[in-house]
DRENMIVEX-421264 format. One record per residue (C-alpha): residue number from 0; residue in one letter; x, y, z. Coordinates in nm, 4 decimals, padded with zeros to 6 digits, always signed. Example, Ala and Ser with C-alpha at 12.3 -4.5 7.8 and 13.67 -1.06 7.14 Angstrom:
2
REC   num   residu         px         py         pz
REC     0        A   +01.2300   -00.4500   +00.7800
REC     1        S   +01.3670   -00.1060   +00.7140
END
This chain:
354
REC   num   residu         px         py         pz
REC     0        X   -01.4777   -01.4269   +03.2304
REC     1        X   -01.1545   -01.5792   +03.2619
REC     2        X   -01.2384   -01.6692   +03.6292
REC     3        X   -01.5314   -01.8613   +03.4929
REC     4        X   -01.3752   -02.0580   +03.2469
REC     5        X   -01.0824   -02.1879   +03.5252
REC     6        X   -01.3496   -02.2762   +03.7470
REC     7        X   -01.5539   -02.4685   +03.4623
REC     8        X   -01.2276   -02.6372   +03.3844
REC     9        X   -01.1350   -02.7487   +03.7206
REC    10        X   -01.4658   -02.8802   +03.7979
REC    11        X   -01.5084   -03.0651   +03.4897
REC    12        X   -01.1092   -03.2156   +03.5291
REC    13        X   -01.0525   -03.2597   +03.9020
REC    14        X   -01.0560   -03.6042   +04.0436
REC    15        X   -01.1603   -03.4866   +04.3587
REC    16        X   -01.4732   -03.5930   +04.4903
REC    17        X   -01.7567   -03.3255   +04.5190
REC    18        X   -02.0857   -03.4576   +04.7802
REC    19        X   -02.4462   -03.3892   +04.6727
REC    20        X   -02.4916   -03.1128   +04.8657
REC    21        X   -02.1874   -02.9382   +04.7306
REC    22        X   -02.2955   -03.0304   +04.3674
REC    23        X   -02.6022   -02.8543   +04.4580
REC    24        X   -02.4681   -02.5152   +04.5753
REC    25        X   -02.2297   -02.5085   +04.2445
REC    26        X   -02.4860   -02.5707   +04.0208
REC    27        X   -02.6099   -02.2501   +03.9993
REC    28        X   -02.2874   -02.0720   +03.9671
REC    29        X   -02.2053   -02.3416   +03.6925
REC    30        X   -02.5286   -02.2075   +03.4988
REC    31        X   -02.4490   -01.8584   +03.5104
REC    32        X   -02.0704   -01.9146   +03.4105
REC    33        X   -02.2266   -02.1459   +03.1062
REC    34        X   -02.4510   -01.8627   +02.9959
REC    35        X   -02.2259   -01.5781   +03.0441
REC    36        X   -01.9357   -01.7696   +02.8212
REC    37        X   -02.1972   -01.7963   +02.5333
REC    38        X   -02.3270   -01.4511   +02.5945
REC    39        X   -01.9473   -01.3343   +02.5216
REC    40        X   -01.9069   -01.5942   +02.2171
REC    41        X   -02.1899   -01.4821   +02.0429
REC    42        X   -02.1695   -01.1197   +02.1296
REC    43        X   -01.7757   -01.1449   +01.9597
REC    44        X   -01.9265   -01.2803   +01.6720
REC    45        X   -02.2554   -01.1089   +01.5934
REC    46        X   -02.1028   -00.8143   +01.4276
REC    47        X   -02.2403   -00.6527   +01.1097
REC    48        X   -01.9430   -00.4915   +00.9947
REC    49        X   -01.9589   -00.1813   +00.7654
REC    50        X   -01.7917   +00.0739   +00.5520
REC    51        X   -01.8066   +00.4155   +00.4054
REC    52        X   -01.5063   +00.4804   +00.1529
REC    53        X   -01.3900   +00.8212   +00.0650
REC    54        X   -01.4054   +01.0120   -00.2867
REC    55        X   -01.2600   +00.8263   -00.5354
REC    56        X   -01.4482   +00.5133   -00.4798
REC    57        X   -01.3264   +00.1654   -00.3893
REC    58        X   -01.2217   +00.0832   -00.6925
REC    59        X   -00.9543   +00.3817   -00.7359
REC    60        X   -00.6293   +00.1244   -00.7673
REC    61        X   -00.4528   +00.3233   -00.4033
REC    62        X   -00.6062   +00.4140   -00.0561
REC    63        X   -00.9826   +00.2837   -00.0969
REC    64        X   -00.8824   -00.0048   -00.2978
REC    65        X   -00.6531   -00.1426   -00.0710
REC    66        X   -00.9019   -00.0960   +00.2248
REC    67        X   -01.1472   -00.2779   -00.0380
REC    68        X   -00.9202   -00.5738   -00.0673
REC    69        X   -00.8794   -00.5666   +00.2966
REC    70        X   -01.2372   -00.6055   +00.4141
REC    71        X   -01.2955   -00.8705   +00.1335
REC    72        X   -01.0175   -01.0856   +00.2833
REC    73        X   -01.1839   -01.0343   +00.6035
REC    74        X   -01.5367   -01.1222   +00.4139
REC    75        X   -01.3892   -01.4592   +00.2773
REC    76        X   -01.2216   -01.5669   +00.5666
REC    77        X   -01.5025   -01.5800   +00.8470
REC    78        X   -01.8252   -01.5944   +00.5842
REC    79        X   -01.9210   -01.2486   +00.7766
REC    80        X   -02.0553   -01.0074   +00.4893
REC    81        X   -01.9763   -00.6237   +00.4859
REC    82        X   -02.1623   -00.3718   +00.3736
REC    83        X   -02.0466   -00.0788   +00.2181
REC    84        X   -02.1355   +00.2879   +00.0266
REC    85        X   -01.9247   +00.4727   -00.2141
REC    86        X   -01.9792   +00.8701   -00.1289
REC    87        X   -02.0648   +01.1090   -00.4389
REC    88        X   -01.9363   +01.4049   -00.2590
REC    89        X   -01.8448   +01.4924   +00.0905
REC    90        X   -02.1806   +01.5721   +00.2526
REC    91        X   -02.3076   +01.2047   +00.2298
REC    92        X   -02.0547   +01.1186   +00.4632
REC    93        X   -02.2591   +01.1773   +00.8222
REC    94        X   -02.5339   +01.0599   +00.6408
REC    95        X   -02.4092   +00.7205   +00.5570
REC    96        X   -02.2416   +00.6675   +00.9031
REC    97        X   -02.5474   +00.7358   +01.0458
REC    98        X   -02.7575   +00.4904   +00.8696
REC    99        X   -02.5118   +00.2233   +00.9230
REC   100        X   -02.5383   +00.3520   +01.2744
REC   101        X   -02.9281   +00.2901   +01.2321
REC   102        X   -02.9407   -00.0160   +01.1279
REC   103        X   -02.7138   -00.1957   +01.3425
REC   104        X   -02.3974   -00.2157   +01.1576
REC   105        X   -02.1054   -00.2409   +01.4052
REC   106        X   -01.8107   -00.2054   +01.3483
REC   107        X   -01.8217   +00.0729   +01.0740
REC   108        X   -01.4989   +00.1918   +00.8978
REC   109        X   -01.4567   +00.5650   +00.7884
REC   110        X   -01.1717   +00.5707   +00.5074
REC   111        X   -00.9778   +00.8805   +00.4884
REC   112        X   -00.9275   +01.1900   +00.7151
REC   113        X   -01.2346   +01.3798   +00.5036
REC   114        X   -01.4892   +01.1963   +00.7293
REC   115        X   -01.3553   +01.3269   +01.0851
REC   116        X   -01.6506   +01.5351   +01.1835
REC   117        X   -01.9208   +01.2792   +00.9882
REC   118        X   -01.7838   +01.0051   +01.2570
REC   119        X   -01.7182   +01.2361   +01.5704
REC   120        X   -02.1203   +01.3657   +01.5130
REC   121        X   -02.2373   +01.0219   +01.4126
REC   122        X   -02.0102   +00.8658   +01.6948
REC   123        X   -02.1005   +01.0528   +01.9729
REC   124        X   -02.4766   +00.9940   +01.8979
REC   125        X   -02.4656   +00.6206   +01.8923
REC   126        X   -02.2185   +00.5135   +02.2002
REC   127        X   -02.2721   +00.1623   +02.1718
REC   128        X   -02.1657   +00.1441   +01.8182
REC   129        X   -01.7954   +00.0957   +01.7600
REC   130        X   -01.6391   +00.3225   +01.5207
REC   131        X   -01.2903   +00.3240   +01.3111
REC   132        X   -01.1289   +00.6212   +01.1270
REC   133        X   -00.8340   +00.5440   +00.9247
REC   134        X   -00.6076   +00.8543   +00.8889
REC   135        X   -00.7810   +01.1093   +01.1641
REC   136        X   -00.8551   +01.1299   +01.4908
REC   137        X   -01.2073   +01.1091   +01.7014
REC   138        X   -01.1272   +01.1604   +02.0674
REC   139        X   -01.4854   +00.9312   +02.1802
REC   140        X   -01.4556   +00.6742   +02.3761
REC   141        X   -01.6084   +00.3898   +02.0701
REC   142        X   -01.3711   +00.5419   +01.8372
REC   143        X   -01.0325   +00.3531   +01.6953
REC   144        X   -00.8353   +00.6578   +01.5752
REC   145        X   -00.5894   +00.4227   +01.2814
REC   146        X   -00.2627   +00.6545   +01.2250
REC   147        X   +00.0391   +00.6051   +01.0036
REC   148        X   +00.4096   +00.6874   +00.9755
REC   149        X   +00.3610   +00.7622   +00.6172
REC   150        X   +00.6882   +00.9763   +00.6509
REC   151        X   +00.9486   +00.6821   +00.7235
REC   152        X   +00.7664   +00.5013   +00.3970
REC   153        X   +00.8572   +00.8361   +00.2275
REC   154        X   +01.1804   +00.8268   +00.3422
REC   155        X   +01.2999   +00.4860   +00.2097
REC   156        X   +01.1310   +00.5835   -00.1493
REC   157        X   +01.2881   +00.9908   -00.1381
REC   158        X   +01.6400   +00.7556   -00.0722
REC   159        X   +01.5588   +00.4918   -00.3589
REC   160        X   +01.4784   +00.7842   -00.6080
REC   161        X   +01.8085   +00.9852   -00.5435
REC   162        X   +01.9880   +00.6606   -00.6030
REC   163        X   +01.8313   +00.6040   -00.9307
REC   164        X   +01.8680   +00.9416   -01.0215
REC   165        X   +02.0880   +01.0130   -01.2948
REC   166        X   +01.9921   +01.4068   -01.3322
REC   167        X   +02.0047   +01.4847   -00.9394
REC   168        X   +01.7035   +01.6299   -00.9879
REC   169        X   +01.4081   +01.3902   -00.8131
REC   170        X   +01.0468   +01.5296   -00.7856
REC   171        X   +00.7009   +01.5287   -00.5614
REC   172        X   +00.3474   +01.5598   -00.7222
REC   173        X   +00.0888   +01.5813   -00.4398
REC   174        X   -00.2703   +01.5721   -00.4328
REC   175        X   -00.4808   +01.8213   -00.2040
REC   176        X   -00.2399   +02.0382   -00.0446
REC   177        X   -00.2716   +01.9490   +00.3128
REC   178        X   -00.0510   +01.8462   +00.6312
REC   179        X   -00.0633   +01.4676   +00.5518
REC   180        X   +00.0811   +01.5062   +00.1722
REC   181        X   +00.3100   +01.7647   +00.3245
REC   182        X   +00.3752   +01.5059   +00.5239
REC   183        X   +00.4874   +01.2906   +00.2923
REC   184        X   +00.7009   +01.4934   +00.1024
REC   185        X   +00.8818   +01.6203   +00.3729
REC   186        X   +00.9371   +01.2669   +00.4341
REC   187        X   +01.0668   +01.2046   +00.0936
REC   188        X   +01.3317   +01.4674   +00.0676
REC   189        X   +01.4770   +01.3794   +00.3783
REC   190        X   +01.5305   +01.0338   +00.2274
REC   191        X   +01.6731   +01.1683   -00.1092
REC   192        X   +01.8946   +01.4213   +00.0477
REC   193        X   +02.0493   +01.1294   +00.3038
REC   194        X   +02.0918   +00.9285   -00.0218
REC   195        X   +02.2723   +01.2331   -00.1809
REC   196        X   +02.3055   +01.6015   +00.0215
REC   197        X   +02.3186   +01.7386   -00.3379
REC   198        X   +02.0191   +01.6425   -00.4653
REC   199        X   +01.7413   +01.8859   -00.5779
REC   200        X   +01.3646   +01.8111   -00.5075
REC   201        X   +01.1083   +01.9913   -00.7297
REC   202        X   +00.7655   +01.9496   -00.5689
REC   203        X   +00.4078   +02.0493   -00.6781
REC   204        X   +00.0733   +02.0333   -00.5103
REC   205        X   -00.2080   +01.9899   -00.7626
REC   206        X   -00.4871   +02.2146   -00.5856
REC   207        X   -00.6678   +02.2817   -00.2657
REC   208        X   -00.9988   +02.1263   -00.3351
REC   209        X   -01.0653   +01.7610   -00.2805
REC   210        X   -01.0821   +01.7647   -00.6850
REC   211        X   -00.7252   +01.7331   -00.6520
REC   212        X   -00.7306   +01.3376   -00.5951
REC   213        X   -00.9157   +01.2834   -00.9255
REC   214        X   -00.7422   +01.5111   -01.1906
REC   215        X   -00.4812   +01.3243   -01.4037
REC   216        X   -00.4894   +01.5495   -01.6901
REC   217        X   -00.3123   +01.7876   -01.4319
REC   218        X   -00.0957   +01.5079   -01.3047
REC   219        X   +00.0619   +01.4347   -01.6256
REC   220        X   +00.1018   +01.8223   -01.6503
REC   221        X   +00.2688   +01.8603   -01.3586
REC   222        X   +00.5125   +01.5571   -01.4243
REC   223        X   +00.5963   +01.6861   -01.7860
REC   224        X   +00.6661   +02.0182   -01.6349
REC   225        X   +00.9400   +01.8461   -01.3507
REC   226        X   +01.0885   +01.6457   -01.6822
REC   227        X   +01.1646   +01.9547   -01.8296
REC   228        X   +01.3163   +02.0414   -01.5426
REC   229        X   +01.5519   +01.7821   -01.5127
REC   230        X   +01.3990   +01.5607   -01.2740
REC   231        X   +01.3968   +01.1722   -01.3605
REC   232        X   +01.2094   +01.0048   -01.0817
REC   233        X   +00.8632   +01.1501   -00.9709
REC   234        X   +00.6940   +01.0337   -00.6232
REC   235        X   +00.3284   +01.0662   -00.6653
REC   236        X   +00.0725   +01.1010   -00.3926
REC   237        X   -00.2397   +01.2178   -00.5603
REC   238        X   -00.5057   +00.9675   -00.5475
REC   239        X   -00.6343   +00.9072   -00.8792
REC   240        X   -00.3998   +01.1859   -01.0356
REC   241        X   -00.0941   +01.0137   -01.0173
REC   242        X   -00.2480   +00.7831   -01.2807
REC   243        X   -00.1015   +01.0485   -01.4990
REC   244        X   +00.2078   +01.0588   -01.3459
REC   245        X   +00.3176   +00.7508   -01.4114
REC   246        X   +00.1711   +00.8260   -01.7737
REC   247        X   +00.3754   +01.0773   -01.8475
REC   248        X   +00.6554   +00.9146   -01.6526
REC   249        X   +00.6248   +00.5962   -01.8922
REC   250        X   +00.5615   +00.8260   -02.2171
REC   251        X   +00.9209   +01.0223   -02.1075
REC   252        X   +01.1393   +00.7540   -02.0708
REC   253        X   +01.1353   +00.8433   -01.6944
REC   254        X   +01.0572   +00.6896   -01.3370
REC   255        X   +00.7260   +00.7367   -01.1075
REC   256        X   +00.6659   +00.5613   -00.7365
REC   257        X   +00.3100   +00.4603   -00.6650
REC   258        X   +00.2145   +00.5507   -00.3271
REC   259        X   -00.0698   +00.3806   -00.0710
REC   260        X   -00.1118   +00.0249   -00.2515
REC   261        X   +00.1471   -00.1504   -00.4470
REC   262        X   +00.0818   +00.0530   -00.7851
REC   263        X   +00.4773   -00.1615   -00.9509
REC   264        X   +00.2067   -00.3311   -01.1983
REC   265        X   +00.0162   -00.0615   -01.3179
REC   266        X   +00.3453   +00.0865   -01.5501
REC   267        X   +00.6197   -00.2193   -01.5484
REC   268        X   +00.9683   -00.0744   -01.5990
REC   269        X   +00.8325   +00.2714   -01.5548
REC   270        X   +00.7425   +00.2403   -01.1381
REC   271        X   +01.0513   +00.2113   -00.9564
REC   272        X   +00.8394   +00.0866   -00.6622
REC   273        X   +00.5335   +00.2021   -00.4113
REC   274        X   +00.4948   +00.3869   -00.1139
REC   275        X   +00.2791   +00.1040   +00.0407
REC   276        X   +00.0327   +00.2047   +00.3181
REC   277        X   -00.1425   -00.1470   +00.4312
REC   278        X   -00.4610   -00.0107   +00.5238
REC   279        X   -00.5700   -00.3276   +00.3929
REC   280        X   -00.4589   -00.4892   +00.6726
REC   281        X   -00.5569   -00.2009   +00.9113
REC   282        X   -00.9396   -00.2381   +00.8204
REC   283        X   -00.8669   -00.6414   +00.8390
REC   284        X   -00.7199   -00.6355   +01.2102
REC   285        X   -01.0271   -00.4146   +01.2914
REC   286        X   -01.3174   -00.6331   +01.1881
REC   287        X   -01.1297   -00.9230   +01.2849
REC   288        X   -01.0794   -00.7777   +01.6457
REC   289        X   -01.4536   -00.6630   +01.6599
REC   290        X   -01.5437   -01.0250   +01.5775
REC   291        X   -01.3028   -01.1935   +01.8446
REC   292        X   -01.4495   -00.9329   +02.1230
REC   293        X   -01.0427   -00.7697   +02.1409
REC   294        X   -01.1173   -00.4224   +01.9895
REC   295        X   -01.0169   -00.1193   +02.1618
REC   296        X   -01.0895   +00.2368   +02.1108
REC   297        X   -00.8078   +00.5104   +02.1258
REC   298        X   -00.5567   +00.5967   +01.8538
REC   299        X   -00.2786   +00.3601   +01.6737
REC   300        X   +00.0216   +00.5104   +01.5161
REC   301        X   +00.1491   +00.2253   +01.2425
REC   302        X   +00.4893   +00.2548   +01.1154
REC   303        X   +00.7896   +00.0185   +00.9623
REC   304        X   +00.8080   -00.1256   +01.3041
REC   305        X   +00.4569   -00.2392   +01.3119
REC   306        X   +00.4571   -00.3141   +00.9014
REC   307        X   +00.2540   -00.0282   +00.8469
REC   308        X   +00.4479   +00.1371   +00.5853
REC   309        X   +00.6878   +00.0062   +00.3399
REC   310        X   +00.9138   -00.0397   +00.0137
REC   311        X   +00.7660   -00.2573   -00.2617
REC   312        X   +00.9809   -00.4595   -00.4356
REC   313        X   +00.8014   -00.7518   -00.6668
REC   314        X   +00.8599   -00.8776   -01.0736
REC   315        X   +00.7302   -00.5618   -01.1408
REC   316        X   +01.0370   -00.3760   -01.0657
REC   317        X   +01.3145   -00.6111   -00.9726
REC   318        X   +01.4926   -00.5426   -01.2609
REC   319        X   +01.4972   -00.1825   -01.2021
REC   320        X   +01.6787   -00.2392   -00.8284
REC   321        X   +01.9835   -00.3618   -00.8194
REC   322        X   +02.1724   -00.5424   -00.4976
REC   323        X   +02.3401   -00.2569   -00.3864
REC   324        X   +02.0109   -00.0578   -00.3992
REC   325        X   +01.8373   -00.3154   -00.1779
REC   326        X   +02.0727   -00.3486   +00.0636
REC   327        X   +02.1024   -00.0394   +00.0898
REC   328        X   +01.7470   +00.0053   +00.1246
REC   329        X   +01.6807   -00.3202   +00.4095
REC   330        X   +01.9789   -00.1411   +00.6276
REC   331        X   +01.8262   +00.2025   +00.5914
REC   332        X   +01.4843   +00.0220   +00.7310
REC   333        X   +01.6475   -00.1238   +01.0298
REC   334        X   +01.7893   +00.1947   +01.0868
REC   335        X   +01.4628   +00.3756   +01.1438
REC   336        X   +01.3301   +00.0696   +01.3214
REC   337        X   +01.5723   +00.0542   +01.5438
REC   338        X   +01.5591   +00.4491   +01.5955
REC   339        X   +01.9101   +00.5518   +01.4435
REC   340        X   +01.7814   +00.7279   +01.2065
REC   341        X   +01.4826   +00.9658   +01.2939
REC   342        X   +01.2619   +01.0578   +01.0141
REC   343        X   +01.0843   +01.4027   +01.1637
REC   344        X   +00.7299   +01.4486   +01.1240
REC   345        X   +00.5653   +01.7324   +00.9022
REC   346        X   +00.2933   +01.6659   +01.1061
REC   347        X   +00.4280   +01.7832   +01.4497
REC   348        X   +00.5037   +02.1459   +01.4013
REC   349        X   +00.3581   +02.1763   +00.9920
REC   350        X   +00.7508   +02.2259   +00.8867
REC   351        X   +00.9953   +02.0376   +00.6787
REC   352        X   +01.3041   +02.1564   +00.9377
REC   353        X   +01.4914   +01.8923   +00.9638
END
């Protein structure tokens, strides 16, 4: 394609002087380079973009919703409209990916790692669709496998909490106990034991069903139980149970961190900051490369290098961070960056030895 476009260009630029017969015999190569370029332009932009959130709905104020605000940035930008479905429980998951699949939608976005074997199925029957999983992997050739390093996010916040900490005692409340929140605890108490080797982490899973996302009655449970405890800062990834986290955090005179989206405004002076996952702007770069004819199947592994993780600091919780903190915090980043620091990976052996 590229060839085509130089030789449009020089033609159309050069000074030099082409004879009839010449003009004749490039003609038809002129034609076909004119109607392959506007194949390709309107190929990149005739997509009908689509997606299928996980449990919890799109409107759960963490993972879906900041996938939500994603594609709607997307939608605004270009004028290209998006449609999506909100799953009741996990078997409508092949079945929505497959009637995207049906009716032409491409790309189509699976949220969460729950919807692996509804996209490999759905995937590997429709090759000419492209597909995107966010937190999973699809080994298919149309498949965009988007990873994240949600360990080195968990790291910065396990560090901020010990240095808040006035008990020594910091805490985890997890959702559905699984590698990926194992994940990001281990991630966390590495960070809050290289802020203080003495420190003690209390951590709780709150159940092995996917109910576990959705339960904050059990969340603020949990949480009252660590207080009692001794711990003073709680890191919650839960889903829509850490809603009563920070609850009971706030009601206790104690600190949560809001994990996935930038949760600092749902509890001012009670969140000492987020966990912040920008699958926002995962699900953006994917529609937007789909449209622009750049997307690429195989599997993307987004950490603090690539902005896919991170620290929140905002109004919400600047008062609650002071200089030392942040510095502290920015050199820590560059440190992991820069690979000085290396955060392990529950992930890579399912163990916290680090």
């Amino acid at each position: 394609m590229k060839s085509c476009k130089t030789l449009l260009a020089a033609v159309f630029s050069s000074r030099t002087v082409i004879s009839s017969r010449a003009a004749k015999n490039l003609a038809p190569v002129l034609a076909v380079g004119a109607v392959a370029l506007a194949s390709a332009t309107a190929q990149a932009a005739n997509i009908k973009p689509a997606v299928v959130f996980d449990m919890g709905g799109k409107f759960d104020k963490s993972f879906n919703e900041a996938v939500y605000h994603g594609v709607e940035r997307f939608s605004k930008d270009t004028g290209i409209k998006y449609r999506d479905f909100e799953v009741n429980n996990e078997t409508q998951f092949e079945q929505a990916h497959r009637k995207f699949a049906q009716r032409g939608s491409n790309p189509i976005i699976g949220v969460g790692f729950t919807q692996s074997s509804a996209v490999q199925e759905v995937a590997a029957k429709f090759p000419e669709t492209k597909f995107v999983l966010i937190d999973s992997v699809v080994d298919l050739p149309n498949v965009q496998s988007l990873l994240f390093k949600e360990h080195e996010g968990s790291f910065l916040v396990g560090m901020l909490a010990a240095m808040k900490s006035k008990s020594g005692k910091v805490g985890f409340v997890g959702g559905m106990d699984i590698p990926l929140i194992r994940k990001f605890q281990c991630g966390y108490e590495q960070g809050a034991k290289y802020a203080n080797k003495d420190i003690e982490v209390i951590a709780n899973m709150t159940g092995n069903t996917p109910a576990a996302w959705n339960n904050p009655g059990r969340g603020s449970e949990l949480a009252k139980g660590q207080f009692d405890r001794g711990v003073d800062v709680i890191f919650a990834a839960a889903g829509g149970t850490g809603f009563g986290v920070y609850q009971a955090a706030k009601d206790n005179g104690k600190y949560a961190i809001g994990v996935d989206s930038n949760q600092n405004h749902l509890q001012p002076g009670t969140m000492l900051t987020s966990m912040v996952k920008r699958v926002g702007v995962a699900a953006y770069k994917a529609f937007s490369d789909a449209k622009d004819g750049t997307w690429k199947p195989g599997i993307s592994s987004l950490g603090l290098a690539e902005g896919g993780v991170d620290w929140a600091l905002d109004e919400h919780n600047a008062a609650l961070i002071t200089t030392k903190m942040e510095t502290a915090m920015e050199k820590t980043k560059a440190a992991i960056i820069s690979g000085k620091i290396k955060v392990h990976d529950y992930m890579s052996n399912n163990s916290c030895s680090y």
